[in-house]
OpenMM code with the backbone's topology and positions (N, CA, C; nanometers):
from openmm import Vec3, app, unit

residues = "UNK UNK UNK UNK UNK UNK UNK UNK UNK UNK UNK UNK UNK UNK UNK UNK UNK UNK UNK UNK UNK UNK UNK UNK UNK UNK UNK UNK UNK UNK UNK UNK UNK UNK UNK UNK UNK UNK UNK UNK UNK UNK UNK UNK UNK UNK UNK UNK UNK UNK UNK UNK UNK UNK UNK UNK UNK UNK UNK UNK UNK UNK UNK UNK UNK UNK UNK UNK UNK UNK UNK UNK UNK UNK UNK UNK UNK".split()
positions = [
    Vec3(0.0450, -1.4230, 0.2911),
    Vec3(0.1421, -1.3812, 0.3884),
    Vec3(0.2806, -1.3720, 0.3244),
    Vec3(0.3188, -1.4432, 0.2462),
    Vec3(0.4456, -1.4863, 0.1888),
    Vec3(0.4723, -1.3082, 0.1046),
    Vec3(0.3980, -1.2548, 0.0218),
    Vec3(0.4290, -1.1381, -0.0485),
    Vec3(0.3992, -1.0467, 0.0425),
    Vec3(0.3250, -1.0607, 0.1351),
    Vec3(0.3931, -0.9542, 0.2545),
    Vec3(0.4737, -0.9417, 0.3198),
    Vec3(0.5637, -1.0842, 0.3364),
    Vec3(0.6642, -1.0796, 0.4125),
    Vec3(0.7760, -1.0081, 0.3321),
    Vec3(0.7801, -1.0591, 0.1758),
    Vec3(0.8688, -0.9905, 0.0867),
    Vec3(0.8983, -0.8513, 0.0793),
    Vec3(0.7883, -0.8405, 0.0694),
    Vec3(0.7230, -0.6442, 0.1415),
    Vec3(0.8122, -0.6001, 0.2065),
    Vec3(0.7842, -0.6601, 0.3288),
    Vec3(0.8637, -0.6508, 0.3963),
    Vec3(0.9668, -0.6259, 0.4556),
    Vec3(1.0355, -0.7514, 0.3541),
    Vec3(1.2322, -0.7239, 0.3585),
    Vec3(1.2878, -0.6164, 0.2439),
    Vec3(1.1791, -0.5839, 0.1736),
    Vec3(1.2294, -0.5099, 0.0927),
    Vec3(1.2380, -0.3449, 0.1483),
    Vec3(1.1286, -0.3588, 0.2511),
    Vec3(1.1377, -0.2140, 0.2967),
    Vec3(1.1887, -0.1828, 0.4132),
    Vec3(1.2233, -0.2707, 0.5168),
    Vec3(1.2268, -0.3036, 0.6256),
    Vec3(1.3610, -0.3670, 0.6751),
    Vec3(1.4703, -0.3577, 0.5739),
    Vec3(1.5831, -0.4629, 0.6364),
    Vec3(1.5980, -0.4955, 0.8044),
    Vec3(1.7297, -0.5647, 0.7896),
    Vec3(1.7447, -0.6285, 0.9391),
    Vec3(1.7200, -0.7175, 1.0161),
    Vec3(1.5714, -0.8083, 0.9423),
    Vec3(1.4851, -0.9275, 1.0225),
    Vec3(1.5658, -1.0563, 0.9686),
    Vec3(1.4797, -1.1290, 1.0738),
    Vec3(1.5234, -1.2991, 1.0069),
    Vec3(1.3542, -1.2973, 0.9577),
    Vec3(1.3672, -1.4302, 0.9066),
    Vec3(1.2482, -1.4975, 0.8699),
    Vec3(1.1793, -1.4772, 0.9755),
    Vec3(1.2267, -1.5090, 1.1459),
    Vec3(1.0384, -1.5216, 1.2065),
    Vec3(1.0180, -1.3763, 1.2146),
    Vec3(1.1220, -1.3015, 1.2567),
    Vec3(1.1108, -1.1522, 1.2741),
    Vec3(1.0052, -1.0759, 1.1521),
    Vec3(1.0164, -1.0994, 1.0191),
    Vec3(0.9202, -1.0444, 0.9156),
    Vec3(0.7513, -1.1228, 0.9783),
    Vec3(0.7424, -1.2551, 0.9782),
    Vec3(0.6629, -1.2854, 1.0351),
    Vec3(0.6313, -1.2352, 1.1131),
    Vec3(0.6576, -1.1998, 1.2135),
    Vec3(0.6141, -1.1493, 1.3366),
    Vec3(0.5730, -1.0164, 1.2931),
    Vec3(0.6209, -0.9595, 1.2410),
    Vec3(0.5612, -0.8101, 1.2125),
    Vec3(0.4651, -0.7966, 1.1188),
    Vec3(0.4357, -0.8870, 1.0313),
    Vec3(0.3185, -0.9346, 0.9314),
    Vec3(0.2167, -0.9675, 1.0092),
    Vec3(0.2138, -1.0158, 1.1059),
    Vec3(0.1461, -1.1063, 1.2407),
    Vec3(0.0857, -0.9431, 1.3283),
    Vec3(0.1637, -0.8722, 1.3713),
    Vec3(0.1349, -0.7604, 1.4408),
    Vec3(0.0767, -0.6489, 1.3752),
    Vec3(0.0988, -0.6203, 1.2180),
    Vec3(0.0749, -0.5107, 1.1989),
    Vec3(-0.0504, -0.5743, 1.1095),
    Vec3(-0.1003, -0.6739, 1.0575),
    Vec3(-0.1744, -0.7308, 0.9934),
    Vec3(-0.3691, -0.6647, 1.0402),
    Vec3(-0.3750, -0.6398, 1.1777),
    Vec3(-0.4937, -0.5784, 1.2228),
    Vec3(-0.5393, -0.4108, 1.1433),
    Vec3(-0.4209, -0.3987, 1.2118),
    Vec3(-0.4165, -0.2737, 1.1564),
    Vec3(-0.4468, -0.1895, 1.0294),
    Vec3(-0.3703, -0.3140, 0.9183),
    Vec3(-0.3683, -0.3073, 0.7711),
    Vec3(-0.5681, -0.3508, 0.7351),
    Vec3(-0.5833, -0.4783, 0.7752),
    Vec3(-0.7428, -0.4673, 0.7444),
    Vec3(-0.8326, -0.3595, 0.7951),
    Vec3(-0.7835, -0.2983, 0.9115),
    Vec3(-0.8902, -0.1704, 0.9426),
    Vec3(-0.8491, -0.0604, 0.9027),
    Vec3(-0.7622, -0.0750, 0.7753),
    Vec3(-0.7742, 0.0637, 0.7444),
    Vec3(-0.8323, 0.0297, 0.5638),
    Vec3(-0.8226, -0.0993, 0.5274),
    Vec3(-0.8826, -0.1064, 0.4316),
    Vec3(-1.0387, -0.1345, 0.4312),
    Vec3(-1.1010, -0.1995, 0.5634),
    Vec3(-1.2304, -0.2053, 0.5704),
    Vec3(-1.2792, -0.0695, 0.5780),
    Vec3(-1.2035, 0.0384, 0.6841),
    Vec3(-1.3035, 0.1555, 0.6861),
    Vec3(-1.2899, 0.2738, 0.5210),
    Vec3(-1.1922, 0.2136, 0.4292),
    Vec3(-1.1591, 0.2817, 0.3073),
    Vec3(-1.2261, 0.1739, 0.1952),
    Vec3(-1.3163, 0.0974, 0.2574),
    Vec3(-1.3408, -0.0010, 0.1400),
    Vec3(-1.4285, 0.1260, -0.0061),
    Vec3(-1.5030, 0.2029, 0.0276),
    Vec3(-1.6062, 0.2568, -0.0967),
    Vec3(-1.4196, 0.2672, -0.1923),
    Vec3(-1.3624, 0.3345, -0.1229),
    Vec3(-1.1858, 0.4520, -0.1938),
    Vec3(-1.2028, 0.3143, -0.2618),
    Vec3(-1.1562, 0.1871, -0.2045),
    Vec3(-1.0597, 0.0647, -0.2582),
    Vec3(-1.1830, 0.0448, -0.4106),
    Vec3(-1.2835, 0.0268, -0.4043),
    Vec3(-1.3463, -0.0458, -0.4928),
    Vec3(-1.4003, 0.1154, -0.6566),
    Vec3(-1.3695, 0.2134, -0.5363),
    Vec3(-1.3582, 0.3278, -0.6848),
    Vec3(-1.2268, 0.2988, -0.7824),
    Vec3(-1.0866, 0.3149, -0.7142),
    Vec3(-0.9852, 0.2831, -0.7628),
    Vec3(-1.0025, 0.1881, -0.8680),
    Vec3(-1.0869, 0.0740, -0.7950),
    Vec3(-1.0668, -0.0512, -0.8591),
    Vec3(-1.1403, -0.0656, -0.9902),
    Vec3(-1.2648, -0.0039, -1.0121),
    Vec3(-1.3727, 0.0778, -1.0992),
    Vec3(-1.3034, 0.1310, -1.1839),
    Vec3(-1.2272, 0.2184, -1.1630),
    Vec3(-1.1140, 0.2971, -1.2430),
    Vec3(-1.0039, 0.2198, -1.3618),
    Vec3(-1.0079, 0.0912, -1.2808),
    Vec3(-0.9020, 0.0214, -1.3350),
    Vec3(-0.9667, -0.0850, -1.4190),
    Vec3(-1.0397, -0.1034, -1.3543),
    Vec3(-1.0998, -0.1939, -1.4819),
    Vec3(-1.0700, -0.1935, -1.6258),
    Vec3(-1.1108, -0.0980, -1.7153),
    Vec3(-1.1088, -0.0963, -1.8320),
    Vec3(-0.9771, -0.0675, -1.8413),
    Vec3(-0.8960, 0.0293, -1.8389),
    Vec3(-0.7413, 0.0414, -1.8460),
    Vec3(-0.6191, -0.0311, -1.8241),
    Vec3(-0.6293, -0.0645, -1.7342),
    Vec3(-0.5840, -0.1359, -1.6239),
    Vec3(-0.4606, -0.1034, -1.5679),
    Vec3(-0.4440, 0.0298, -1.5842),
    Vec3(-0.3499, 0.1454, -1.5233),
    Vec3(-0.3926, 0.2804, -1.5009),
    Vec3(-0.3675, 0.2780, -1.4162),
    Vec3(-0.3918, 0.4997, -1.3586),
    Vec3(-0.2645, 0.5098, -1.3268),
    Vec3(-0.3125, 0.6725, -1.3405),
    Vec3(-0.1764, 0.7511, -1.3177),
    Vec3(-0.1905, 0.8079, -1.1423),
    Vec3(-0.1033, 0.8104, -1.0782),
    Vec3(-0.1270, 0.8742, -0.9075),
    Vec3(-0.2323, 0.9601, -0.8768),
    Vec3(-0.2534, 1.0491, -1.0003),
    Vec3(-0.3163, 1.1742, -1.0200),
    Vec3(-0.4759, 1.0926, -1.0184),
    Vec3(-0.5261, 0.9828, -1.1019),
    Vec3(-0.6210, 0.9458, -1.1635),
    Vec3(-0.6623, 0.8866, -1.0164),
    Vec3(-0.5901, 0.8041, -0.9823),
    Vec3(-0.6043, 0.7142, -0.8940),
    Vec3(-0.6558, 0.7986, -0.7344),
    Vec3(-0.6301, 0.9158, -0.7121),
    Vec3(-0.6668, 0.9927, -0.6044),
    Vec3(-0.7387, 1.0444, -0.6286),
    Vec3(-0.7657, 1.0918, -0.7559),
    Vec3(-0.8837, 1.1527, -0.7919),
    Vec3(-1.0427, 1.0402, -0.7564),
    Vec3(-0.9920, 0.9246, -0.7943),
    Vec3(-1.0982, 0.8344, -0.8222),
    Vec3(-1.1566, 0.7856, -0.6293),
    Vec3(-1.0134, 0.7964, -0.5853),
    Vec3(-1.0453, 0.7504, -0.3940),
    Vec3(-1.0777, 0.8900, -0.3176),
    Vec3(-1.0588, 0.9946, -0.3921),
    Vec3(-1.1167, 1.0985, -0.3373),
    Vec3(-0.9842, 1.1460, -0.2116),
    Vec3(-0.8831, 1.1291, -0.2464),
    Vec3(-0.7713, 1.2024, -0.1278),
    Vec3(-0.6636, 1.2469, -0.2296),
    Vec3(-0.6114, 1.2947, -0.1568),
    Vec3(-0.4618, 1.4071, -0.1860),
    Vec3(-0.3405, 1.3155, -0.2795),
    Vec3(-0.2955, 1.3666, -0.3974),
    Vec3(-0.1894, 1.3003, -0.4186),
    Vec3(-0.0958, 1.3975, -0.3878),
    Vec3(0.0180, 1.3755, -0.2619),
    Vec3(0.1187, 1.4368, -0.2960),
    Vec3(0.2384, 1.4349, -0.3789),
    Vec3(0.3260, 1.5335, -0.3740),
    Vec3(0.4385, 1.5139, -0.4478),
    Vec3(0.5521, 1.4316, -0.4259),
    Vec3(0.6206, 1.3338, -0.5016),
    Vec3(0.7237, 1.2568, -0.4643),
    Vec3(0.8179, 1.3335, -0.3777),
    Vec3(0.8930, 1.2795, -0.2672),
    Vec3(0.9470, 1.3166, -0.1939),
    Vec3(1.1005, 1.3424, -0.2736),
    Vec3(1.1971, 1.4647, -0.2365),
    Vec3(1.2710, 1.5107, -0.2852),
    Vec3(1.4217, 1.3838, -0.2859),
    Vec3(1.4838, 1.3618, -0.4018),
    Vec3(1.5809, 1.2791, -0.3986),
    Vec3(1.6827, 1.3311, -0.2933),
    Vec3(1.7685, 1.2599, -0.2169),
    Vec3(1.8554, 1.2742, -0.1004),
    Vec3(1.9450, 1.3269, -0.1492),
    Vec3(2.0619, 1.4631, -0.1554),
    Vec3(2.1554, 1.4658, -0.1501),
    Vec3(2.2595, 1.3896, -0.1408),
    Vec3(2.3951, 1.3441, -0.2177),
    Vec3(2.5149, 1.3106, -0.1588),
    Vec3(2.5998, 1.3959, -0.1104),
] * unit.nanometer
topology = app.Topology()
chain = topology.addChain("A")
for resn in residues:
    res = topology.addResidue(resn, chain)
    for name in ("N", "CA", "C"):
        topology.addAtom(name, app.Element.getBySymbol(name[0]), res)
């Protein structure tokens, strides 16, 4: 829980401590059902990585079988 909460604040400003909790707490269902119904994707990836123990975005979608898109465009000042 603790490196999700970090997760968290890193992406998420604005919370206190219970507030990250709480949303670790709420969205936590969610997060296992999307990795149980993607488990074959999770354990190809993971197949992949084994011997290397790095892929590239490209490798890594290739291996879960979905789309890599393109990094999203840097923001204007």
């Amino acid at each position: 829980m603790a490196k999700a909460v970090n997760q968290l604040r890193e992406r998420v400003p604005g919370y206190d401590a219970t507030g990250y909790r709480q949303l670790f707490w709420r969205y936590r269902p969610v997060a296992e059902e999307l990795v149980d119904a993607h488990w074959e994707r999770v354990l190809a990836v993971a197949g992949g990585l084994a011997a290397p123990g790095r892929l590239t975005g490209e490798q890594a979608s290739d291996l879960a079988g979905l789309p890599n898109p393109p990094e999203p465009a840097a923001p204007h000042d």
